[in-house]
N, CA, C and O atoms as CSV, one atom per row, in Angstrom:
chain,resi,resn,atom,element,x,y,z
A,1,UNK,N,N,17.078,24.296,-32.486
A,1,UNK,CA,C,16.624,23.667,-31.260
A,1,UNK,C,C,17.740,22.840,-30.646
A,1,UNK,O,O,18.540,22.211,-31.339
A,2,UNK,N,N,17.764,22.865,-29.358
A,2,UNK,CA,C,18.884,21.866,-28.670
A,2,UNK,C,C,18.225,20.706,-28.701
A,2,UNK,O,O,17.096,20.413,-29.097
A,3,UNK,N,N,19.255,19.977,-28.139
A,3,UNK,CA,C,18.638,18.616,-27.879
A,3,UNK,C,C,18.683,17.786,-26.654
A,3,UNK,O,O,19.641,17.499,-25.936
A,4,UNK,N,N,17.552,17.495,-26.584
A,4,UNK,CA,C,16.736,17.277,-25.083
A,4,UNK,C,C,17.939,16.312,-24.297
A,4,UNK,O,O,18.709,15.655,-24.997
A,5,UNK,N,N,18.052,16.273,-22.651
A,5,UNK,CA,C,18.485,16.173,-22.165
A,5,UNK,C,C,19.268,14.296,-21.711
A,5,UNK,O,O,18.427,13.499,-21.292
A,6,UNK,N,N,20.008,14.031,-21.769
A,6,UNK,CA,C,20.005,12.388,-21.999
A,6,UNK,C,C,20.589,12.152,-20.289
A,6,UNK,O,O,20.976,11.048,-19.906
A,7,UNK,N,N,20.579,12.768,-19.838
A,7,UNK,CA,C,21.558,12.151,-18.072
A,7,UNK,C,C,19.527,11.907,-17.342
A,7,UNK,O,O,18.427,12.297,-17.733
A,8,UNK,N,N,19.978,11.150,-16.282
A,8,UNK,CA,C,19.347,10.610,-15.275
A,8,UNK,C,C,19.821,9.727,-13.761
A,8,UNK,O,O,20.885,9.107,-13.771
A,9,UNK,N,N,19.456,9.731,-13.236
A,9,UNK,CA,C,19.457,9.683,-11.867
A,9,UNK,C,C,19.948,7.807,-11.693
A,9,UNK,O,O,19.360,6.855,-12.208
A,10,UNK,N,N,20.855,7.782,-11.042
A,10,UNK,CA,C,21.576,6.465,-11.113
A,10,UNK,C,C,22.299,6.092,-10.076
A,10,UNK,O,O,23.495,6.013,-10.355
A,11,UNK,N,N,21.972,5.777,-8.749
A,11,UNK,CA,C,22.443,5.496,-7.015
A,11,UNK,C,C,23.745,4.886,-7.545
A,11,UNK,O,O,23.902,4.266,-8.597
A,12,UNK,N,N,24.671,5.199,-6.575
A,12,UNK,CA,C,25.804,4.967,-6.420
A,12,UNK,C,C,26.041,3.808,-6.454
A,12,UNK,O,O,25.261,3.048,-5.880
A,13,UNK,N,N,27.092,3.330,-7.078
A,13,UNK,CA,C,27.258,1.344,-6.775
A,13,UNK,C,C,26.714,0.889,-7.554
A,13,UNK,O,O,26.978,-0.310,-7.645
A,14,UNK,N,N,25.873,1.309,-8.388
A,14,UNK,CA,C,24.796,0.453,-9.876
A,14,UNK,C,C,24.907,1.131,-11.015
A,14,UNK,O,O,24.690,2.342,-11.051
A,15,UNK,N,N,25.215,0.514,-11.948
A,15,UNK,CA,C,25.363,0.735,-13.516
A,15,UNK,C,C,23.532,0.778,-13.952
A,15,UNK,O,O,22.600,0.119,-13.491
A,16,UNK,N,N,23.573,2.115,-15.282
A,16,UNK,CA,C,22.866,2.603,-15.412
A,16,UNK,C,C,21.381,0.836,-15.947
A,16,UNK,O,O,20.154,0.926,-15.902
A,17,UNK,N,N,22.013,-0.139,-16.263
A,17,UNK,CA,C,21.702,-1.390,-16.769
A,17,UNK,C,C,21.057,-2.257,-14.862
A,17,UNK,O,O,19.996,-2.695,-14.417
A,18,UNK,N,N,22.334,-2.094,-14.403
A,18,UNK,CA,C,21.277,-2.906,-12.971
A,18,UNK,C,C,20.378,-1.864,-12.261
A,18,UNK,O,O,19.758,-2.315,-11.298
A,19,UNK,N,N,20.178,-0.482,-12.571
A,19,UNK,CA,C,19.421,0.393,-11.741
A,19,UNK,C,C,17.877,0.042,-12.768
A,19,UNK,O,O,16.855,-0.074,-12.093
A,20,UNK,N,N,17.776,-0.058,-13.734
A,20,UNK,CA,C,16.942,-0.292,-15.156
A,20,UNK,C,C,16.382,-1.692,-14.451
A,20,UNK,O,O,15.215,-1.631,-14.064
A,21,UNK,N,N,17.003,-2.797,-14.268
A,21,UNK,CA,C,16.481,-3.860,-13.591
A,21,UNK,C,C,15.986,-4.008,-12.584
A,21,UNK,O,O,15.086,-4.817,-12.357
A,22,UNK,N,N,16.542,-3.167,-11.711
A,22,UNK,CA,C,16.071,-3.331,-9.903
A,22,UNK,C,C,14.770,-2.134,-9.892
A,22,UNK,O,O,14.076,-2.001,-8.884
A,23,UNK,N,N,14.540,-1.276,-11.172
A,23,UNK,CA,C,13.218,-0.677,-11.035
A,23,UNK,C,C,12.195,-1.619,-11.539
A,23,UNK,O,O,11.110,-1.635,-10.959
A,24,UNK,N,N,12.453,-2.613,-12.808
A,24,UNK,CA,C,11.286,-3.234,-13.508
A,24,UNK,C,C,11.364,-4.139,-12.471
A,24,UNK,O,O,10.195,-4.463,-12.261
A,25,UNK,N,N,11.957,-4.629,-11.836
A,25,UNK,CA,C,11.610,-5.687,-10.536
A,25,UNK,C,C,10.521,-4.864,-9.357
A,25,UNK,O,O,9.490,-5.371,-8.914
A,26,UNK,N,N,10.995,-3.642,-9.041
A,26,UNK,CA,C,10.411,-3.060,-8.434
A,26,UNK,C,C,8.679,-2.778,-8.653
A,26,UNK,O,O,7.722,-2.773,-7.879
A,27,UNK,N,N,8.819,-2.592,-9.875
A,27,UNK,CA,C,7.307,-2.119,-10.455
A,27,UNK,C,C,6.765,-3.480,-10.604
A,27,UNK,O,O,5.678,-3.543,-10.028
A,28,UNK,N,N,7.055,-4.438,-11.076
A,28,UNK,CA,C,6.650,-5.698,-11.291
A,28,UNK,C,C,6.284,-6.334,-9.720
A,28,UNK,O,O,5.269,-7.031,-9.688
A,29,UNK,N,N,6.970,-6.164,-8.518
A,29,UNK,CA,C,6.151,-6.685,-6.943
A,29,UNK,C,C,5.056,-5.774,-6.385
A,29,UNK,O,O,4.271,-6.102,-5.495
A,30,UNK,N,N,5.095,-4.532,-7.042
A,30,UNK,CA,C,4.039,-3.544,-6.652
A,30,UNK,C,C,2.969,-3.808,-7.620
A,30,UNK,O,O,1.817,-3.802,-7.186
A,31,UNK,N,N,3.146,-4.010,-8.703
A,31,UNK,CA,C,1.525,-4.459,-9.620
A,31,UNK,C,C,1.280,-5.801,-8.931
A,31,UNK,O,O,0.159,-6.044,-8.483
A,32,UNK,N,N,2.261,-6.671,-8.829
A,32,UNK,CA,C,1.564,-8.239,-8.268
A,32,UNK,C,C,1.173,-7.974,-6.867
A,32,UNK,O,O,0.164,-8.614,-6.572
A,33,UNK,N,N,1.679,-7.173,-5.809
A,33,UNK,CA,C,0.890,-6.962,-4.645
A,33,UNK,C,C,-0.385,-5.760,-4.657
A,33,UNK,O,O,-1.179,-5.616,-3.727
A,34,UNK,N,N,-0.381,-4.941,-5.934
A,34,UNK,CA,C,-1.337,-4.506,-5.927
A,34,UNK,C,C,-3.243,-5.538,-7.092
A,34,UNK,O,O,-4.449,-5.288,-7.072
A,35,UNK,N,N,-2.541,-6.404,-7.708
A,35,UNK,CA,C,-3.427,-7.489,-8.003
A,35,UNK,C,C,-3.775,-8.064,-7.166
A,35,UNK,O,O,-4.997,-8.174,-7.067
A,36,UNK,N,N,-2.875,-8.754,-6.092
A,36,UNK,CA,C,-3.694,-9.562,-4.878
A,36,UNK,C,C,-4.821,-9.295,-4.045
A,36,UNK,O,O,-5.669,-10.053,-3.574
A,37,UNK,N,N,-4.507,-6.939,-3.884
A,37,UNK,CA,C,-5.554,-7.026,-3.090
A,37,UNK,C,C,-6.429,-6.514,-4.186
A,37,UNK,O,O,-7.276,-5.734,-3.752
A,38,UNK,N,N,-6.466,-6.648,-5.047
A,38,UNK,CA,C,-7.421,-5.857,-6.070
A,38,UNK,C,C,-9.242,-6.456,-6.242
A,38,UNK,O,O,-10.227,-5.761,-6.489
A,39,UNK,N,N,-9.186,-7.651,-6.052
A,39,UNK,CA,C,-10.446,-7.705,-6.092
A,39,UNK,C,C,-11.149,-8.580,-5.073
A,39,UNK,O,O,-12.140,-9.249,-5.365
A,40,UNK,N,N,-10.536,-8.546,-3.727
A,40,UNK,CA,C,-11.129,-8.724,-2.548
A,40,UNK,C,C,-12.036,-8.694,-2.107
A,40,UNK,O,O,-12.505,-7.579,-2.337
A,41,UNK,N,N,-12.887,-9.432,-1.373
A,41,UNK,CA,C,-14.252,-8.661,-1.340
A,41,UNK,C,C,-14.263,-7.855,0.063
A,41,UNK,O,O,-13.159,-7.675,0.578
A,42,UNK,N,N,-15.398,-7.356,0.727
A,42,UNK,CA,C,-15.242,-6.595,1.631
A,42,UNK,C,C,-15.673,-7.794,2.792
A,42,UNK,O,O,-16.341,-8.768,2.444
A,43,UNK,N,N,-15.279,-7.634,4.001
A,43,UNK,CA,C,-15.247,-8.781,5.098
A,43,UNK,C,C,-16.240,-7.643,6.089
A,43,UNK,O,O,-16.116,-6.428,6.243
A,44,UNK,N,N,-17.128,-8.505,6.589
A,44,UNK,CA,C,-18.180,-7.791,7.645
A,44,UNK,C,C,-17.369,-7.963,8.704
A,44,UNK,O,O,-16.240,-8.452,8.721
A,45,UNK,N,N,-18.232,-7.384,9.885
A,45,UNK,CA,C,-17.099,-7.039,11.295
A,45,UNK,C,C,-17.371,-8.531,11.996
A,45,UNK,O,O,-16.599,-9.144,12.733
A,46,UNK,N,N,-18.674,-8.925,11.552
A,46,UNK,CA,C,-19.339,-10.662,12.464
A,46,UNK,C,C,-18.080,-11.451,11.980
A,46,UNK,O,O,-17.425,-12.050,12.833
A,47,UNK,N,N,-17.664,-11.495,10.555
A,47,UNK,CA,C,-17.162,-12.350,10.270
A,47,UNK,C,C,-15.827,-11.941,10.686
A,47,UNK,O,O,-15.460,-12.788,11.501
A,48,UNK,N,N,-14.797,-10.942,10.507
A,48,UNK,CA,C,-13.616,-10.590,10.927
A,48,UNK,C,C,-13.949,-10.847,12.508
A,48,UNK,O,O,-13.292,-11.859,12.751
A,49,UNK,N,N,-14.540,-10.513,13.565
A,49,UNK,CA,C,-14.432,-11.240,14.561
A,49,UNK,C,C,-14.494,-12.547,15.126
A,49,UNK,O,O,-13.871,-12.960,16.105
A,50,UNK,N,N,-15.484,-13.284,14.257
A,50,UNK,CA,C,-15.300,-14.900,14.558
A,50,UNK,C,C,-13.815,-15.001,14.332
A,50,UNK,O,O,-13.007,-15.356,15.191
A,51,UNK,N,N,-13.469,-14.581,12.824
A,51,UNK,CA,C,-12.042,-15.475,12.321
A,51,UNK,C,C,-10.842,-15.334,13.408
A,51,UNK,O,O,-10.025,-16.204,13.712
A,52,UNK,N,N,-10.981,-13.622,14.065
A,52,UNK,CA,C,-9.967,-13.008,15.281
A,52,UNK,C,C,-9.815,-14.118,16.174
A,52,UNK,O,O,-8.896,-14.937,16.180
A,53,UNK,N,N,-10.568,-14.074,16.742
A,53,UNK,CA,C,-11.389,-15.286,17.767
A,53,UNK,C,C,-10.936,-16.447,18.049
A,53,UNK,O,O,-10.681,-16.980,19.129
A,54,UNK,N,N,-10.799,-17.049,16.215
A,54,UNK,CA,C,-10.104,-18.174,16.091
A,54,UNK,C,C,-8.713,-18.235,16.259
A,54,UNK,O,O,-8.214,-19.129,16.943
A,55,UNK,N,N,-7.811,-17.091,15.523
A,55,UNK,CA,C,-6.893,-17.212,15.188
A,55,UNK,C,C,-5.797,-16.694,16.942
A,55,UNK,O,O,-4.674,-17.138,17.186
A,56,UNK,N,N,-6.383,-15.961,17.616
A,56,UNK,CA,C,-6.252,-15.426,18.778
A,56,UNK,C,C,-7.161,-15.413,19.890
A,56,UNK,O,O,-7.685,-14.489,20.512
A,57,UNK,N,N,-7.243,-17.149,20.026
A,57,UNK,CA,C,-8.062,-17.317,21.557
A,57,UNK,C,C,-7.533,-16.704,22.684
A,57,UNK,O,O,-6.328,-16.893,22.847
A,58,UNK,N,N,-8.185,-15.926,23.621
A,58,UNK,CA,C,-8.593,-15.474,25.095
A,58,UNK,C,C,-7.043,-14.252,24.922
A,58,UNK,O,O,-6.114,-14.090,25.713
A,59,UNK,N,N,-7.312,-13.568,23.545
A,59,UNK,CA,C,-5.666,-12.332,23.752
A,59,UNK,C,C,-6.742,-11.268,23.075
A,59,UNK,O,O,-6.972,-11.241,21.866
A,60,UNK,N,N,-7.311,-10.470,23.969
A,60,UNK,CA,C,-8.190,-9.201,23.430
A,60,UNK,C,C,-7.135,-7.952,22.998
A,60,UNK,O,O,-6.226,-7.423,23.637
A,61,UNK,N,N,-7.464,-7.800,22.129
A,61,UNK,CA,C,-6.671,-6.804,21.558
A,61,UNK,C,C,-5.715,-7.108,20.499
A,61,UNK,O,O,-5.055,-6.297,19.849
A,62,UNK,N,N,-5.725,-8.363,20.409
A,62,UNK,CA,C,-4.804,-8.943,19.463
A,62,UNK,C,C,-5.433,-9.338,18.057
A,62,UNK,O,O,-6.646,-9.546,18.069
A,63,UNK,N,N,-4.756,-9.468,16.837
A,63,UNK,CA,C,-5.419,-9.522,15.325
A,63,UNK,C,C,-5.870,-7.761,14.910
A,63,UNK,O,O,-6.995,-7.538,14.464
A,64,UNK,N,N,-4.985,-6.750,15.093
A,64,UNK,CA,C,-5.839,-5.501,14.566
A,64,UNK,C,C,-5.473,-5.211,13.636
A,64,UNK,O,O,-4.244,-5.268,13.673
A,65,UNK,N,N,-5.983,-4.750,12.284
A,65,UNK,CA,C,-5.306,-4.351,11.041
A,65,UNK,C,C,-6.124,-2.944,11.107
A,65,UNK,O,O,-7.123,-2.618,11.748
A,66,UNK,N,N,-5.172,-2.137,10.047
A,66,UNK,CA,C,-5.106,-0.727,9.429
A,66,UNK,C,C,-5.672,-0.580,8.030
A,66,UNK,O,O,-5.459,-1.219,6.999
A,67,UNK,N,N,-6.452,0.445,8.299
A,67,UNK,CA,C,-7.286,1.331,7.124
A,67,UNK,C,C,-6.805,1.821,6.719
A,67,UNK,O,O,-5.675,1.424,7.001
A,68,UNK,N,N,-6.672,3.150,5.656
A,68,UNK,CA,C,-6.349,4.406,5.323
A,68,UNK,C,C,-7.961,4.890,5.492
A,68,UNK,O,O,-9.003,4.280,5.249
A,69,UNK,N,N,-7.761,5.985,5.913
A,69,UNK,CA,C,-8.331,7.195,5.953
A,69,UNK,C,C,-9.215,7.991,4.807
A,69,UNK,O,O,-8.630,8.697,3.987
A,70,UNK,N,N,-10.676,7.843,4.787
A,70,UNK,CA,C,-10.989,8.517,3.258
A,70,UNK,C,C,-10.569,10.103,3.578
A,70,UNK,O,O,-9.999,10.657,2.638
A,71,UNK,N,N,-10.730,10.735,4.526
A,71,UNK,CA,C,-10.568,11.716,4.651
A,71,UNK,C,C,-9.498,12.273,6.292
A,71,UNK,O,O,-9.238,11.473,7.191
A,72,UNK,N,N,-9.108,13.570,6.306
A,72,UNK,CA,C,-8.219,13.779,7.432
A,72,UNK,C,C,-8.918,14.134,8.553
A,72,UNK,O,O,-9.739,15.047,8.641
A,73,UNK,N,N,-8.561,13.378,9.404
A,73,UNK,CA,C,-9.354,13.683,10.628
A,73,UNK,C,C,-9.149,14.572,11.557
A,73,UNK,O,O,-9.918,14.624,12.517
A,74,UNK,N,N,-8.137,15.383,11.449
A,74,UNK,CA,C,-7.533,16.664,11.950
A,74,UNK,C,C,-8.414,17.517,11.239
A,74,UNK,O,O,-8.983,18.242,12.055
A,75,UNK,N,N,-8.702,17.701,10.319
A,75,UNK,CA,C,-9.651,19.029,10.065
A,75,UNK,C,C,-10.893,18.838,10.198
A,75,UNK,O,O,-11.435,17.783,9.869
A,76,UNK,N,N,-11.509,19.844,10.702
A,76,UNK,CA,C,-12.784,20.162,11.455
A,76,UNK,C,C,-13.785,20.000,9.990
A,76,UNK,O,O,-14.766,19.262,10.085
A,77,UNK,N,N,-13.523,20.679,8.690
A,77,UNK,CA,C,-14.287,21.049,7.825
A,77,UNK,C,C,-15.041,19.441,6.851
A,77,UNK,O,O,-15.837,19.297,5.923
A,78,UNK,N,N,-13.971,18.227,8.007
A,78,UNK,CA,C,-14.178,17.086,7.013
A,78,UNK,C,C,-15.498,16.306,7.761
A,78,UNK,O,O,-15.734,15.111,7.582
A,79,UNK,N,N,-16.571,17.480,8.904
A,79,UNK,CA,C,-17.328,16.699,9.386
A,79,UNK,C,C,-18.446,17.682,10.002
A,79,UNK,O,O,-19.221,17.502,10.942
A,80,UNK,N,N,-18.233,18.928,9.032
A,80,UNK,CA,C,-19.284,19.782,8.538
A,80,UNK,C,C,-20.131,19.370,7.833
A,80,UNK,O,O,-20.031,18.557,6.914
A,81,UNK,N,N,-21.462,20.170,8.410
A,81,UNK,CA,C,-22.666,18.836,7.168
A,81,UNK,C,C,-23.256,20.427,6.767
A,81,UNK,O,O,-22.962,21.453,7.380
A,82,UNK,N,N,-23.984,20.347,5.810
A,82,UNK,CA,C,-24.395,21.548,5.004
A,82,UNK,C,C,-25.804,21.704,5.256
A,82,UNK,O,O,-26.428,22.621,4.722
């Protein structure tokens, strides 16, 4: 049997030791920003509009945040009912 492969992928300008660091840093701000939103509760639309309201008197249209998508809204088949 040979023996399994030891090279890996290592950006230019960084030793195989600071690329090793700048990933566990990496993974370590994505678990702590994925803990923050982790157990959120869900905000009704009464209440997300008072707070708008507050935070952005007499500017309509202003305060909008982004969803993801449960499903694609380009295909027709995602709003077929059986």
């Amino acid at each position: 049997r040979s023996a399994p492969l030891q090279m890996g992928y290592v950006p230019d300008g960084l030793t195989p030791a600071e690329y090793e660091r700048l990933k566990k840093k990496e993974a370590a701000d994505s678990a702590a920003n994925k803990k923050k939103f982790l157990n959120k509760p869900f905000e009704r639309l009464d209440e997300w509009l008072i707070a708008r309201e507050k935070k952005f008197p007499n500017k309509p249209g202003a305060g909008h945040r982004f969803v993801k998508l449960k499903y694609d809204m380009e295909k027709e088949e995602n709003f077929t009912r059986n």
